[in-house]
C-alpha positions in Angstrom: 0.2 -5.7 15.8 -1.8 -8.5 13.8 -4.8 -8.0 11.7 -7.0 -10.8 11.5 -9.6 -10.3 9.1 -12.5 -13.6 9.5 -15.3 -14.1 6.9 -15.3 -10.5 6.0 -19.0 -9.3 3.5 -20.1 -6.2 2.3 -22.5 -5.4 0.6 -23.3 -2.0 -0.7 -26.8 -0.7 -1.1 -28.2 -4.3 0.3 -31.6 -4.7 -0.2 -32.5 -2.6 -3.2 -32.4 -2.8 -6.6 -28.8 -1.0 -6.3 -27.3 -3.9 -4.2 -24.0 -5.2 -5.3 -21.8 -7.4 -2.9 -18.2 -6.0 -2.8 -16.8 -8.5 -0.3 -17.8 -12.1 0.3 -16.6 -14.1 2.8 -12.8 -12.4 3.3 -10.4 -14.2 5.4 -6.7 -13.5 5.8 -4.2 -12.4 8.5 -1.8 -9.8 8.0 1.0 -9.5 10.5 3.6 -7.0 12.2 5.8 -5.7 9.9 4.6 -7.2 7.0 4.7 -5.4 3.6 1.8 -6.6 1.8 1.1 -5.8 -2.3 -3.1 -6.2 -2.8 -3.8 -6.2 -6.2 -6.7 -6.9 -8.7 -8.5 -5.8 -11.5 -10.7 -2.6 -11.3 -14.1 -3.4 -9.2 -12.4 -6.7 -6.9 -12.9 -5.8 -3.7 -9.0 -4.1 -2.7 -10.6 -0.4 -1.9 -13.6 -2.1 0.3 -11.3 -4.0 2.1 -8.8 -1.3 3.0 -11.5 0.8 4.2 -12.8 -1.9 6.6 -9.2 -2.7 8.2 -9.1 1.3 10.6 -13.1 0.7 10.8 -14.0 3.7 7.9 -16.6 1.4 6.8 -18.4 -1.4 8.5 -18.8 -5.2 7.6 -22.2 -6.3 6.8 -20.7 -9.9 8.2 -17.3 -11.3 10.1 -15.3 -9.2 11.8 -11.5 -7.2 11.4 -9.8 -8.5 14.8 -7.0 -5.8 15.7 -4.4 -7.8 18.3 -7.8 -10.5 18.6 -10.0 -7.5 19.7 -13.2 -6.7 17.2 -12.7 -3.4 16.1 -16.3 -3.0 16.0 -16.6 -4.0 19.8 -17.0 -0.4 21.1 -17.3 2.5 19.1 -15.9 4.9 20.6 -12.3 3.0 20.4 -12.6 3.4 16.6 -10.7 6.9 16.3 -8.2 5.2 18.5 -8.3 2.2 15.5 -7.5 5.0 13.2 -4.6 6.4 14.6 -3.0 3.0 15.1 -3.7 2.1 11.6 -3.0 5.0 8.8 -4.9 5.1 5.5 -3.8 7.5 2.7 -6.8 7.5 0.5 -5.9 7.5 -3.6 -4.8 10.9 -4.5 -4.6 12.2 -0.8 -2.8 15.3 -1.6 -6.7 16.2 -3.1 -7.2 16.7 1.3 -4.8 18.9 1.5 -6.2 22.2 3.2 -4.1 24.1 5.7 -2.3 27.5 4.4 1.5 25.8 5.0 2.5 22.3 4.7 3.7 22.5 8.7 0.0 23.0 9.7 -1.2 20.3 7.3 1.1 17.8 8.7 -0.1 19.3 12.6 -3.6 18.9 11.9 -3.9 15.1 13.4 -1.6 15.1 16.0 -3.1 18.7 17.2 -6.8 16.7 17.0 -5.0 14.2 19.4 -4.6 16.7 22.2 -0.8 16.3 22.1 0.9 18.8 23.8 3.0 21.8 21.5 6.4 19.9 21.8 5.2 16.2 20.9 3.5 17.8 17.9 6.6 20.1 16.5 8.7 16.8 16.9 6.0 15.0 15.1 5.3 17.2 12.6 9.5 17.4 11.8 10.1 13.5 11.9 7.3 13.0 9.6 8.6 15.4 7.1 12.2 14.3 7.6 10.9 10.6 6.7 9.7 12.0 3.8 12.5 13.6 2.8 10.7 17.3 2.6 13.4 20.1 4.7 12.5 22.9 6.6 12.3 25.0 3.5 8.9 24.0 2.4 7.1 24.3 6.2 6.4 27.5 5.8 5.0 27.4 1.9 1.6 26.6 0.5 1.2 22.8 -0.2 -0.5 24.0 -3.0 2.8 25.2 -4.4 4.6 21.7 -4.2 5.2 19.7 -7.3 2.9 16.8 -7.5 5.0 13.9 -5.9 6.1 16.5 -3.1 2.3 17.7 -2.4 1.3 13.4 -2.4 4.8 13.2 0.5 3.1 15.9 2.6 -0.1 14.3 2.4 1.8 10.6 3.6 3.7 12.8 6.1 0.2 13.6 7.9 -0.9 10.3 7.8 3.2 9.2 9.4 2.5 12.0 12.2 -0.2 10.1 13.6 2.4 7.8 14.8 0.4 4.7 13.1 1.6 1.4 13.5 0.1 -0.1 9.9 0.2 2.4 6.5 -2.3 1.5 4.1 -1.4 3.5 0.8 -4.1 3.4 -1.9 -2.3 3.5 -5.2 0.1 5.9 -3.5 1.8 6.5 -7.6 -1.4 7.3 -9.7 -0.8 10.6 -11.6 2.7 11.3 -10.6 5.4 12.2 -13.4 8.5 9.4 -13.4 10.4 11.4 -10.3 7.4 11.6 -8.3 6.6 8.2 -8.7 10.5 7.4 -7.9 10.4 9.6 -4.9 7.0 8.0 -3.0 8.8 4.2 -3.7 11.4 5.2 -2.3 9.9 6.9 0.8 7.6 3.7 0.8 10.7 1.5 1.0 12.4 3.4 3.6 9.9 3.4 6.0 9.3 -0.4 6.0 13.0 -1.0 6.2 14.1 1.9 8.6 10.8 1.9 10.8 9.8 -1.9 10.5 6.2 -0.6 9.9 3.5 -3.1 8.8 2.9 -1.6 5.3 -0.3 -3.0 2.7 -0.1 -1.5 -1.0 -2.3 -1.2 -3.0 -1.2 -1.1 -6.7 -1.7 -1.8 -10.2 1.9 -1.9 -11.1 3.0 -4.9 -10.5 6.3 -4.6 -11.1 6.2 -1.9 -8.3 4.9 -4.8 -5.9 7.1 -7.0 -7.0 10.3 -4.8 -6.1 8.8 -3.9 -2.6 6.5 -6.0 -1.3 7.0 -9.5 0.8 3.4 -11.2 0.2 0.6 -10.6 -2.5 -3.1 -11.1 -1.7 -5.1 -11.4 -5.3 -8.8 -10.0 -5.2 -11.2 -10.9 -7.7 -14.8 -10.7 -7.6 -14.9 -9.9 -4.0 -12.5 -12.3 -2.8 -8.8 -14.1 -2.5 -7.9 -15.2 -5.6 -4.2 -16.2 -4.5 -1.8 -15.4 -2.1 2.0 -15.8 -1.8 5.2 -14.1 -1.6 5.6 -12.2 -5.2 7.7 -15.2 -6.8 4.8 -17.8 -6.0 1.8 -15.6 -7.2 3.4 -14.5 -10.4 4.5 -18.2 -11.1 0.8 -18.6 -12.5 1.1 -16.2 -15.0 -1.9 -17.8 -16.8 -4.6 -17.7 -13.6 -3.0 -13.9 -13.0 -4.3 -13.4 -16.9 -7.4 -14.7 -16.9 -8.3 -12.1 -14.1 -7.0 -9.0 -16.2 -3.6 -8.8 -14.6 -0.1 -9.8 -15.6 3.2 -10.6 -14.6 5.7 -7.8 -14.4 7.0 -6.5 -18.0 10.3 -7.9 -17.2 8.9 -11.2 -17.0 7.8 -11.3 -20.3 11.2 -10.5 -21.7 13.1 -13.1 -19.9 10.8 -15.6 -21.0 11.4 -14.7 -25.0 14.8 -14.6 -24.4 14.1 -17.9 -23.2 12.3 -19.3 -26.3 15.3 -17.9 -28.0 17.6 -20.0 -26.0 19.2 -17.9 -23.7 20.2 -20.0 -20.0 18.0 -17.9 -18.1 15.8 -18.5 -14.4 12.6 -18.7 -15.0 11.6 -16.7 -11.9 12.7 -12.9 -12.5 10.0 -10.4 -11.6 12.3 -7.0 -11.2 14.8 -5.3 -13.0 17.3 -5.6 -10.7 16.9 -9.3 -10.9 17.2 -9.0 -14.7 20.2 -7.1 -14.8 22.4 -9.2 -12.7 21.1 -12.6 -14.7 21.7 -11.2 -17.7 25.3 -9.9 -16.5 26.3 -13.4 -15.0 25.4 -15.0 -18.7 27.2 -12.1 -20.4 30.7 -13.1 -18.0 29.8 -16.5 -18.5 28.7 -17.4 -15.0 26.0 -18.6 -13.6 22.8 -16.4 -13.8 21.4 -16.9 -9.8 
């Protein structure tokens, strides 16, 4: 399923002294299966634009084209939109609201009509994918650790059967594990599922592990786009926004200065570590 998204605008509170354009003039294409990082500073545009891509908020111009068809075209299609593409909303576990995490996880595909079977094996895949067992069905989400409450919340989203996630800073507030444990749930889903994934992050070394494409906002619009190699090759535009290049980066380049034979592309550890181990053996760092 492709998104097209063609001269996307809005603007918030238009027409008043209040009026601040969020979008101008958005156009991109995301496609199936993609896993797309969005990033930007605080205020560019990424939350707007998530919300316009399952119709929670309307364009005040252009159009979000689902498989060429205006989402916007007939309204009553739009809860249909929603189910097809997920959104988990920054800090969703704050929706929680059922007495047990099995009835949380119920709630959408019970609004769907489905019948009592198609929603038990729903409600079990979606926790399985998210690696919670059958012990916590039956508890209080409001027991669950943090990164375990936020896997519920994603599980809900997953028993919708959607074909595109869109996970607004899906990390923010978790300790180190729960952090650990939504990445890797993130991960496993796009490699095991094939589902169209779009990120949205401030960690860039967290996009730069998972994700295939970046899309840069700033002030509203595409600053850059690119697979994560290409965007964080211009360190210098990324800076002059208020981002940056993953830490990593930073450290392989003064090792550089110091004369070390390293690549000068390494955004992730992992890339780090086996560089650093192929100079070590005194082989070629690839």
């Amino acid at each position: 399923m492709s998104i097209k998204i063609n001269h996307l605008t809005h603007i918030y509170n238009a027409d008043t002294i209040f009026e601040k354009t969020a979008l101008n003039d958005v156009s991109t294409e995301i496609q199936t299966g993609e896993f797309i990082g969005l990033i930007g500073h605080t205020g560019s545009g990424k939350s707007t634009l998530i919300q316009h891509l399952n119709g929670t908020i309307s364009p005040t111009k252009g159009e979000i084209l689902l498989d060429g068809e205006n989402i916007h075209k007939d309204k009553t299609k739009l809860k249909e939109v929603r189910q097809r593409i997920g959104l988990a909303f920054q800090y969703p576990e704050h929706q929680l609201f059922e007495m047990t995490v099995y009835k949380d996880v119920a709630f959408g595909p019970t609004n769907m009509k489905l019948s009592q079977q198609e929603i038990d094996e729903r409600v079990k895949q979606a926790l399985q994918t998210v690696g919670l067992s059958e012990d916590v069905y039956d508890k209080s989400p409001f027991e669950l650790s943090g990164g375990q409450k936020r896997r519920v919340a994603i599980a809900g989203v997953l028993a919708m059967n959607p074909e595109v996630l869109i996970l607004d800073e899906p990390t923010a507030g978790l300790d180190p594990k729960g952090r650990d444990e939504i990445l890797y749930v993130i991960k496993k889903l796009h490699e095991q599922r094939g589902i169209t994934i779009i990120l949205v992050s401030h960690s860039m070394e967290d996009v730069a592990k998972l994700a295939d494409r970046l899309i840069v906002m700033e002030k509203g619009q595409i600053a850059m786009t690119g697979t994560p190699k290409e965007v964080f090759a211009r360190v210098r535009e990324l800076e002059k926004i208020g981002l940056a290049a993953p830490q990593i980066s930073y450290v392989i380049a003064a090792l550089r200065e110091k004369g070390y034979a390293l690549p000068e592309d390494i955004y992730t550890v992992e890339e780090a570590v086996k560089a650093l181990y192929a100079l070590i053996k005194g082989g070629e760092a690839v």
